[in-house]
C-alpha positions as CSV (number, residue, x, y, z in Angstrom):
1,X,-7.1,-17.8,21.7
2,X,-7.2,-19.7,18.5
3,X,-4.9,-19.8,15.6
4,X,-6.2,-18.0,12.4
5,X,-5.3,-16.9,9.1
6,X,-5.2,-13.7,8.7
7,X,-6.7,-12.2,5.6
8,X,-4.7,-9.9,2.9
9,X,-6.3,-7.7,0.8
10,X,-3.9,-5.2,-1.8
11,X,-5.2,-1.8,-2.4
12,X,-3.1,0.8,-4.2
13,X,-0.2,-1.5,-4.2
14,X,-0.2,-1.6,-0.3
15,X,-1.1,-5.0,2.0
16,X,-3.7,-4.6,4.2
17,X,-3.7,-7.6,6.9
18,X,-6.5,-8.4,9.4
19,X,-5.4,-9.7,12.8
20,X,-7.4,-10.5,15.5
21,X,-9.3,-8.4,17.5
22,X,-10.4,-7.4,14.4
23,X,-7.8,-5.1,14.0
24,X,-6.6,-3.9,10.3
25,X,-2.2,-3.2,9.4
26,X,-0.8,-1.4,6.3
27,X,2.4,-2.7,5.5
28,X,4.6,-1.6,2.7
29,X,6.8,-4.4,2.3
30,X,7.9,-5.6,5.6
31,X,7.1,-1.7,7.0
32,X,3.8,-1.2,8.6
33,X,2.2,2.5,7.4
34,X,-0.1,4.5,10.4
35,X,-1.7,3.0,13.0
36,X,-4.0,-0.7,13.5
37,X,-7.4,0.5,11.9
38,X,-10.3,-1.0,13.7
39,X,-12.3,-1.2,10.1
40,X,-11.0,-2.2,6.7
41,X,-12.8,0.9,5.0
42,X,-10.4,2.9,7.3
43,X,-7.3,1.1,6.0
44,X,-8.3,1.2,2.7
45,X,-8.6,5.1,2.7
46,X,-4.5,4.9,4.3
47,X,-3.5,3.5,0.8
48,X,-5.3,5.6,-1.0
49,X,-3.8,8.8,0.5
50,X,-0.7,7.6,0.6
51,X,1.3,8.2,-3.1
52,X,3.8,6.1,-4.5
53,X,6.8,7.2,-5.5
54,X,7.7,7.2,-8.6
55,X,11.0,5.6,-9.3
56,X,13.8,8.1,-11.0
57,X,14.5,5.7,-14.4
58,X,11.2,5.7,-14.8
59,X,11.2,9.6,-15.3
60,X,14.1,9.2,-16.6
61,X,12.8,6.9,-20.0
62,X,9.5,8.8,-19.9
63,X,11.9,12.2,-20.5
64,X,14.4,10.3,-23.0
65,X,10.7,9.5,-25.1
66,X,9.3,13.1,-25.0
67,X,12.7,14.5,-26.4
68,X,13.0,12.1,-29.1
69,X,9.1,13.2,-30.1
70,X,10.0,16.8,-30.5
């Protein structure tokens, strides 16, 4: 077994590694989302499913602008 890098690709703000095998992992952060994908298509569509939340001062100053407009 030979040492490799594996390859990172971003997709919706999630990390999609490649180990060996091939074998695919989602990771948000340090978390790893689902299961190993065997194709990078597959992982792809995990991040694309999955929806960010939204963080609460961000509603927070979006709410603070729309009363100020009215």
């Amino acid at each position: 077994m030979g040492w490799k890098t594996p390859k990172i690709d971003y997709v919706n703000g999630y990390k999609i590694v490649e180990v060996e095998g091939p074998s695919f992992k989602v990771y948000d952060g340090d978390r790893q989302l689902g299961d190993d994908s065997p194709y990078p298509g597959e992982a792809a569509r995990i991040c694309a499913r999955i929806v960010r939340p939204v963080a609460a001062d961000r509603i927070f100053s979006v709410r603070l602008r729309r009363d100020a407009e009215l």
